[in-house]
MIRO-247054 format. One line per field, with one value per residue (C-alpha): residue in one letter; x negated, y, z. Coordinates in steps of 0.02 Angstrom, whole numbers, always signed. Layout:
gugu = (A:...)
u = (X:...)
v = (Y:...)
w = (Z:...)
***
This chain:
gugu = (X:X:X:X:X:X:X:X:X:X:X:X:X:X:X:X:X:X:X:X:X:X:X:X:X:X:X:X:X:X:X:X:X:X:X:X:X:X:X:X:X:X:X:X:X:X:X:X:X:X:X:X:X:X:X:X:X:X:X:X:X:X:X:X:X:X:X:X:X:X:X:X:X:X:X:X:X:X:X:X:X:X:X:X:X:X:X:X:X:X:X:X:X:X:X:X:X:X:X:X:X:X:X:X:X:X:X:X:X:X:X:X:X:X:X:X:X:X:X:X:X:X:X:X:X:X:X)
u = (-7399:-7427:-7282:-7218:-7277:-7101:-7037:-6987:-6908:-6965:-6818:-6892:-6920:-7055:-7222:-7343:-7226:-7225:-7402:-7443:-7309:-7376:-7558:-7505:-7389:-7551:-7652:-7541:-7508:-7344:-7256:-7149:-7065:-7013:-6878:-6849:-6666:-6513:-6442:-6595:-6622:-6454:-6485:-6669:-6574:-6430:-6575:-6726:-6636:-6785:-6827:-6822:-6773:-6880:-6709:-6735:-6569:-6606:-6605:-6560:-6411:-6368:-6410:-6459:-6323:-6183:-6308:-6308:-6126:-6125:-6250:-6119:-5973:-6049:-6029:-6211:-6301:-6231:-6355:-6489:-6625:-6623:-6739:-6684:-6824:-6776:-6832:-6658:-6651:-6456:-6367:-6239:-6355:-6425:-6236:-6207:-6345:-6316:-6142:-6164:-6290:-6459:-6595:-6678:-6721:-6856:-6896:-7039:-7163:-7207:-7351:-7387:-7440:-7295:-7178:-7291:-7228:-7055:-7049:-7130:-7002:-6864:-6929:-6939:-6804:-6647:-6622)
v = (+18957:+18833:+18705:+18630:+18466:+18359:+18288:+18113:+18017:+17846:+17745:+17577:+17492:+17361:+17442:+17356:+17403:+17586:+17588:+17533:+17656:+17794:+17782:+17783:+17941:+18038:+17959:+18053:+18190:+18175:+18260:+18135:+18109:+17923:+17849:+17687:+17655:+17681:+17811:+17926:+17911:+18001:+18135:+18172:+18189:+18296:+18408:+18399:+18375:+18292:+18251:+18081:+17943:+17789:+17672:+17475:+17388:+17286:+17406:+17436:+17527:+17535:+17431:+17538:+17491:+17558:+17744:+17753:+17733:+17881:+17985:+17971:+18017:+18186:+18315:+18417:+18267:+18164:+18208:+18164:+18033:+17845:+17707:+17544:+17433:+17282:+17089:+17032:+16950:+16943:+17014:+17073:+17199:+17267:+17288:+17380:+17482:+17542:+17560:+17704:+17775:+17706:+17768:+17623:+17442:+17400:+17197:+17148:+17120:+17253:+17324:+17517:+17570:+17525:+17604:+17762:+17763:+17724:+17875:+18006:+17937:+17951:+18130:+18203:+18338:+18276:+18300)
w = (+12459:+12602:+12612:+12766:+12834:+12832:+13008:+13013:+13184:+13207:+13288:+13343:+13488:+13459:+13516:+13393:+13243:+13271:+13332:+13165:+13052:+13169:+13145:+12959:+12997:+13040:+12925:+12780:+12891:+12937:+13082:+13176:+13343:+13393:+13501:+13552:+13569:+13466:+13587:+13604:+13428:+13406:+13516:+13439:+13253:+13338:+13411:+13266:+13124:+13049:+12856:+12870:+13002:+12994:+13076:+13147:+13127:+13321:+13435:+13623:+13686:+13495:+13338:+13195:+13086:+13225:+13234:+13032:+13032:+13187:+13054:+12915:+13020:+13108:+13004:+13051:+13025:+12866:+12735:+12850:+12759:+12812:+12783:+12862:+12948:+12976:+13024:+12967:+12800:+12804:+12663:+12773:+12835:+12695:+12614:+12763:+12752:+12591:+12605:+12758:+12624:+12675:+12552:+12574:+12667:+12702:+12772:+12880:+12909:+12765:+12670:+12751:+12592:+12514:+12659:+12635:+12435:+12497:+12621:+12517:+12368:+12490:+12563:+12367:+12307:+12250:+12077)
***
């Protein structure tokens, strides 16, 4: 039985950052789509439901923080998977992050690898 390739949305608007998580998408085979701004970002979970969302907490139009909180309170959408990227090293952030149910945070720069381990960790079944 052939299992299905999970979908994960990239929501980050620095070019050289998702360059680099995208090559390593494909490189493990992932399906993904990307946005680039808080607002499109929304609409692309609303409409592909992915497996995952890949989230930057400085984005245009809307920071990442303000679209988790959106996630959470949309009923369709709640249980929808969130890693936090993030350049911030405020506490703040991360406390927020994890109190609208972020899986994870994750600072950079980062390691790919290790964002690779912390995706499929974040993409396994719930136990």
């Amino acid at each position: 039985m052939k299992t299905r390739t999970p979908s994960i949305l990239l929501i980050e608007d620095d070019p050289v950052v998702a360059k680099l998580i995208e090559h390593r998408l494909t490189k493990n085979q992932f399906r993904f789509e990307r946005r680039n701004n808080g607002l499109d970002g929304l609409k692309a979970i609303r409409e592909l439901s992915p497996d995952l969302v890949l989230l930057d907490v400085m984005l245009p139009s809307m920071n990442g923080l303000e679209l988790l909180r959106q996630i959470r309170s949309e009923k369709q959408i709640r249980d929808t998977r969130v890693i936090m990227l993030s350049a911030s090293m405020k506490i703040k952030d991360k406390e927020k992050a994890f109190s609208y149910e972020a899986m994870d945070y994750v600072e950079k720069p980062f390691q790919t690898d290790e964002l690779i381990i912390r995706i499929n960790k974040a993409l396994a079944p719930v136990k």
